[in-house]
N, C-alpha and C positions, 0 to 999 in steps of 0.2 A: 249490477254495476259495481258494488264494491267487493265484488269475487274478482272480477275483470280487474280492480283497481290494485287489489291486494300482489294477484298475481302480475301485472306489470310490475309493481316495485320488487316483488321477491327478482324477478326476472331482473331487473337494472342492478340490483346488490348482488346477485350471481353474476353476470358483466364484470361489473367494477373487479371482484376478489380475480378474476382473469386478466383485465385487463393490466393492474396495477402490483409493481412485484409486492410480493406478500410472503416472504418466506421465513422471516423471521429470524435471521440468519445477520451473522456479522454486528453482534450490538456493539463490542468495543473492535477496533483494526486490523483486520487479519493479520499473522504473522507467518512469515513461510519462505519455502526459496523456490526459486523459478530459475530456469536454464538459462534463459535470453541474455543478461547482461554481460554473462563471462561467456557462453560456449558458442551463441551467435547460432549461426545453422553449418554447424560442424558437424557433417555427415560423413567423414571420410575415418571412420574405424579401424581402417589398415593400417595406417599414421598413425595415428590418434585413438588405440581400443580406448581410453580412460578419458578422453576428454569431447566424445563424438556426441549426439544425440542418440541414445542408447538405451535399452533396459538396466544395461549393466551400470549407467551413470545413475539413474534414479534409484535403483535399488541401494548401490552405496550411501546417495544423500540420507535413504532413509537409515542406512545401518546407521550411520553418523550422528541423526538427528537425538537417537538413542542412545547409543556411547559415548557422544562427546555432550552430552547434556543441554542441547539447546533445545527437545520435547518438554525439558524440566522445567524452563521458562517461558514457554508458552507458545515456541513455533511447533507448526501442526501442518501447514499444507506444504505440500509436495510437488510443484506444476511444471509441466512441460510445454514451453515456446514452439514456435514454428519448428517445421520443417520434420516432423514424425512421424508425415504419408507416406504412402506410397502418391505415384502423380495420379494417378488415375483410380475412380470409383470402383469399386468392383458391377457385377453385374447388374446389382439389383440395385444399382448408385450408392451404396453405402460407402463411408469412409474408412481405408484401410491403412492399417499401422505399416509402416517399411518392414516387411518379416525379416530381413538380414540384422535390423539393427532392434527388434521388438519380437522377437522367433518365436518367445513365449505369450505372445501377442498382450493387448490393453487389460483385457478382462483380469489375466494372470496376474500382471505387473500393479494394479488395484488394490486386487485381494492380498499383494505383498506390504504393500506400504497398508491397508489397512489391520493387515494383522501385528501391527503395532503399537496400533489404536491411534498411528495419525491421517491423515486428509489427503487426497489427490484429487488435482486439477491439470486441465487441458487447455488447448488452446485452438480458438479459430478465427477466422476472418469472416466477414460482412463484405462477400464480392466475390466474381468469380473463380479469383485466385486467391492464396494469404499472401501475404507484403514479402514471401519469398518464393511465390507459384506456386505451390501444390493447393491443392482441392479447396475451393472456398462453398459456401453456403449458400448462396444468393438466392438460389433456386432449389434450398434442398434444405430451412431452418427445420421444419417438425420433424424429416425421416434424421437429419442432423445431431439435434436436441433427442429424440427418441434413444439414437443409438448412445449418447453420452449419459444418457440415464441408465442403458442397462450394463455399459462400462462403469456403473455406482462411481460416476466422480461427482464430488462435491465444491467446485471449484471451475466456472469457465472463463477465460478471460476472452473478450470480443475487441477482433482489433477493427480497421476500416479503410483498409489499402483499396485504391481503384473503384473507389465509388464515388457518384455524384453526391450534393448535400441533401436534395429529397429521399433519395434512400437509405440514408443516414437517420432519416427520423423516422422512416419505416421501420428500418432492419434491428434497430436496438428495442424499441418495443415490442416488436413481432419474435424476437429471442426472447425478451423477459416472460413475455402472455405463453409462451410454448415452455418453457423450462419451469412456470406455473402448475402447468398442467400435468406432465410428467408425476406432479406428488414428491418428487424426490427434491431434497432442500440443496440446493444448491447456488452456492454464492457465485454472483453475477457480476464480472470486472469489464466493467465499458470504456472506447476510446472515444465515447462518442463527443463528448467536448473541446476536446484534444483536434480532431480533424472541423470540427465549426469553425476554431476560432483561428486558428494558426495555419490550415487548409483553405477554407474557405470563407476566411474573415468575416464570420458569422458569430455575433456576440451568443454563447450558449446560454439558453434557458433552464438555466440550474435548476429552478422547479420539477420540471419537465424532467429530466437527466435522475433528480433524486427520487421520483417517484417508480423508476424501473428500473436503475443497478443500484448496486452495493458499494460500488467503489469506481470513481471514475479519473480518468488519466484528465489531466490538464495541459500540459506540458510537453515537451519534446523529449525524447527516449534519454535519457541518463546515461551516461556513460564513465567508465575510469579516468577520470579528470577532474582536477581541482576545477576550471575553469566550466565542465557541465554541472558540476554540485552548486557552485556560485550563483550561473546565471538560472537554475533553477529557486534555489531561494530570494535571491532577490524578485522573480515574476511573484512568488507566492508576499514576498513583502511589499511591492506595490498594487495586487492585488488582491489582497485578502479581506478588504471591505465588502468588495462584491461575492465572495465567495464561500469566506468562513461559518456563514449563517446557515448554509445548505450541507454541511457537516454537522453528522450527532451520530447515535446511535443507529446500525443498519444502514447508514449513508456517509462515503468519507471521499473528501478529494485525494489525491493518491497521487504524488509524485514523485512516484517511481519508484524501483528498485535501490536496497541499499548495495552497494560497491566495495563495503566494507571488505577489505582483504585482499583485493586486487591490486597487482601492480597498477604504476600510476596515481598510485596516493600516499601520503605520509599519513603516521599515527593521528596528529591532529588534525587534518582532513578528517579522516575518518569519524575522530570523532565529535568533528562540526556536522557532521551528516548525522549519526546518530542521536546525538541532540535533539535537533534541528528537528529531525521528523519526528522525536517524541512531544517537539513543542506544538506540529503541527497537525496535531493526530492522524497521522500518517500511517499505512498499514506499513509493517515491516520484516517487508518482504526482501529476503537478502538474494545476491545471486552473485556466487563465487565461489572457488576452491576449497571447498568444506578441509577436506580432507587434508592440504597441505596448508593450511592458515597460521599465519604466526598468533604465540600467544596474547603478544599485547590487540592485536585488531579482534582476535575472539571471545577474548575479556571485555572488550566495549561491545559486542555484539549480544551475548550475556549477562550483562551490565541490569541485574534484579530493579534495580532504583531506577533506572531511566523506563526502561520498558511498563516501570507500574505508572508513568508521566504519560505514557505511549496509550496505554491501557486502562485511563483514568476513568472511572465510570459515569461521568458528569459529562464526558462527549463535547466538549467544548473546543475547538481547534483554537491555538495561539492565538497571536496578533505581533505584526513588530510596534514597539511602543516609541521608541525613537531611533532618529539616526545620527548619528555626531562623528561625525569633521568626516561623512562620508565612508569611510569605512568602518566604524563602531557601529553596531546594530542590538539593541534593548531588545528581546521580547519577550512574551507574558503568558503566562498560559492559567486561568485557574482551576485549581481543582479541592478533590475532597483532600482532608475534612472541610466541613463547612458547617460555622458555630456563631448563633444571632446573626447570618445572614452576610460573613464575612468567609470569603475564600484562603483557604493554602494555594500558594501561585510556585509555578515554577519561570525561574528567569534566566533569562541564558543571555551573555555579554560576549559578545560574536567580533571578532580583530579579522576583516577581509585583508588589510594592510599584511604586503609579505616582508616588512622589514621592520616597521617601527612596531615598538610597544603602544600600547595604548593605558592610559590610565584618567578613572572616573572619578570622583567624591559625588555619593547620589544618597539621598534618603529616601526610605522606602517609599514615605508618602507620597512623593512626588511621582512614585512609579506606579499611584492606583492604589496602595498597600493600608488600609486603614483603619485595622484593627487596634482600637486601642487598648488593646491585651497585650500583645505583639507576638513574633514568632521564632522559632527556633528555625535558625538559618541548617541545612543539610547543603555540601560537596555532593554531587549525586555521580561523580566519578569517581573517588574514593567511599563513600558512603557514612563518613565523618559527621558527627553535628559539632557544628563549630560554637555557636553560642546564640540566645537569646536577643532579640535588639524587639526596640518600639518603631513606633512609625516616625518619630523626629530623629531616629539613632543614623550616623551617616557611615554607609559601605563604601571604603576603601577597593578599588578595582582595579587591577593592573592583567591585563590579558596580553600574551605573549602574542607576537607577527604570527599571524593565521591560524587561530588559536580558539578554545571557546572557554571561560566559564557559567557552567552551570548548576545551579544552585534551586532547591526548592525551600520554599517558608512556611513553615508547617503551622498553622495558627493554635497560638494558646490557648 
C-alpha cells in the first residue's frame, strides 16, 4: 500500500512539473524588438526590400542590436510578428517560412542572431488561422511547438484571433505543458487575458494566466499615438489593484510594445512611455526603425538608469499613487536598495495636459517615502543626483504640457 501510495504522489508531482510552466525563464522583463508595431504584415519586398517581413530585416535588427549598443543594455530578443508563412502547411502539416522572403529559411536566420549571443522569438496564433490568415495551430500545438524547438527559438508570443473563450483556456495551457516538454527554455508571451476581458468580457483569472506564461498582454495593440500610449496607461492606472499583484519575477503584465522612434510621437511622448513602463515592470520590447532613429528617441531607449527601474530585482510593478486636477498623475514604484525595511522608490510626475504646465509642492512622506534617513533624489533622464531631502523636505514640481518627470530616491 505505501509503494502504491509513494508511487501515486511521485506520479501527481511529475503532472504538476507538465502541467505548470516551469522554465525558469524571464525573472526580471524581457527586453527586445519585435516586427509588429512598425512593419505590420508588410510582405511586399518589391516596394519595400528594407522594410517587408524578411530575413534580411531581422538580420539587420540584429547587426544593429550590436553596433548601435542596445545588446550592451540588455535587449537580447529578436522576434518576428505575423505573417512569415507560407499559407499553406507543407506535407507533413508542418509550418513553413515564405522561402522568397526567408530563402535561407528559420533554422539559418536563428543560428544568425544566435551567433551574437542574442535571442530569437516567433510568433503564433491559437486558431485556425493567425489574426492575418496564414497557418494557425489549433489542431497542430505539439507537431507546432515540436518544430519551434528545433528552430532553437527561445521566445513565442501566442496571440488568439478567431477563437471562442473555451478554447482560450484550453489552447494557452495546452502551449505551455507542450513547450514544457520540448526541454528547451523558452519564454512564453500570452494574449490570453487581453481576449477574456475586452473580447469576451470575461474578467481574467490572473492566477490561472500567471501560472502558464511569462508575460501576458492586457490591453489593446499599441500603436504610434499619443492618444494609444494614454489610453493604455491610464487602463493600467485604474487597474492595477487588481493586477499588479500577479506580477514578479517570471510573470509580468505586458502592455505592449514600446513605439519609441516612430513617427507619430514627440520626444516627450516617447519618453512618458519609456518611463511609464519602467514604472510598470513592463517588458521592453521596442518595435521601430532601429536603423534610421533619431538620436534623441534612442538615447531614451538606452537610458542605463531607467531600464535598471525596468529591471529592478524586487519585481514589484508600480502603482499610480494619485491623481490631481485630472491630468497630473503620481506614481511609485519601490525598489532596491532596501535598508531596515525601507525601499528606494522611483516616482514619475506624468502632465497628460497638452497645454498647461502643471505644478506640485508634495513631501516625500506623503508619497509613502518614510525613511527617516532620507534619500538622495536622482533625474533618471539626465542621470544627475540633484541633492539629499528627508521625509518632511517639500519637492517643488513643475512638469511641462505632456511631459513626465522622473525621478528615483535612493535611500540613505
Amino acid at each position: 500500500m505505501i509503494d502504491s501510495l509513494n508511487l501515486l504522489v511521485m506520479f501527481i508531482l511529475i503532472l504538476n512539473c507538465v502541467v505548470a510552466l516551469n522554465n525558469g525563464l524571464a525573472k526580471t522583463p524581457p527586453m527586445g524588438w519585435m516586427s509588429w508595431g512598425r512593419y505590420r504584415c508588410n510582405t511586399d519586398c518589391d516596394n519595400y526590400p528594407t522594410e517587408c517581413i524578411s530575413e534580411d530585416l531581422f538580420k539587420a535588427v540584429a547587426d544593429e542590436f550590436i553596433s548601435g549598443g542596445y545588446a550592451d543594455v540588455g535587449y537580447e530578443y529578436i522576434i518576428i510578428d505575423d505573417c512569415w508563412m507560407e499559407n499553406e502547411r507543407d506535407y507533413l502539416g508542418k509550418l513553413m517560412p515564405d522561402y522568397r522572403r526567408f530563402p535561407s529559411g528559420i533554422e539559418n536566420l536563428s543560428e544568425y542572431i544566435h551567433s551574437y549571443g542574442l535571442k530569437f522569438g516567433m510568433y503564433e496564433n491559437y486558431g485556425n488561422v493567425t489574426c492575418e490568415g496564414y497557418p494557425g495551430s489549433k489542431y497542430h500545438i505539439a507537431t507546432d511547438v515540436q518544430q519551434f524547438a528545433e528552430w532553437k527559438i527561445d521566445y513565442l508570443k501566442l496571440d488568439g484571433c478567431f477563437t471562442l473563450s473555451k478554447e482560450l483556456d484550453y489552447g494557452f495551457p495546452e502551449f505551455s505543458k507542450q513547450l514544457n516538454k520540448t526541454g528547451r527554455p523558452i519564454v512564453f508571451s500570452c494574449s490570453w487575458p487581453y481576449y477574456q476581458e475586452h473580447i469576451f468580457n470575461i474578467m481574467p483569472q490572473y492566477e490561472l494566466v500567471k501560472k502558464y506564461c511569462n508575460l501576458w498582454r492586457n490591453y489593446h495593440d499599441i500603436s504610434s499615438s499619443w492618444q494609444s500610449i494614454k489610453n493604455t496607461i491610464n487602463f493600467y492606472g485604474k487597474n492595477h489593484k487588481r493586477m499588479a499583484s500577479y506580477a514578479g519575477s517570471g510573470h509580468w503584465n505586458d502592455p505592449d510594445m514600446l513605439m519609441i522612434g516612430n513617427p507619430g510621437l514627440s520626444v516627450s511622448q516617447c519618453r512618458i512611455q519609456m518611463a511609464m513602463w519602467a514604472i510598470l515592470a513592463a517588458p521592453l520590447i521596442m518595435s521601430n526603425d532601429l536603423i534610421h532613429i533619431s538620436k534623441e528617441t534612442k538615447d531614451i531607449l538606452l537610458n542605463r538608469e531607467i531600464i535598471a527601474v525596468d529591471q529592478d530585482p524586487l519585481g514589484i510593478q508600480g502603482s499610480m499613487f494619485k491623481d490631481i486636477f485630472g491630468d497630473l498623475k503620481i506614481w511609485t514604484r519601490p525598489l532596491i536598495p532596501v535598508i531596515n525595511d525601507y525601499n528606494s522608490y522611483a516616482i514619475a510626475f506624468i502632465n497628460m495636459h497638452d497645454k498647461v504646465d502643471r505644478k506640485i509642492s508634495v513631501n516625500i512622506y506623503s508619497l509613502g517615502l518614510k525613511s527617516p534617513d532620507g534619500y538622495t533624489i536622482m533625474d533618471l533622464f539626465t542621470g544627475d543626483e540633484l541633492r539629499n531631502i528627508t521625509p518632511n523636505d517639500v519637492l517643488q514640481i513643475n512638469v511641462n504640457p505632456m511631459d513626465i518627470v522622473f525621478y528615483k530616491l535612493i535611500i540613505l
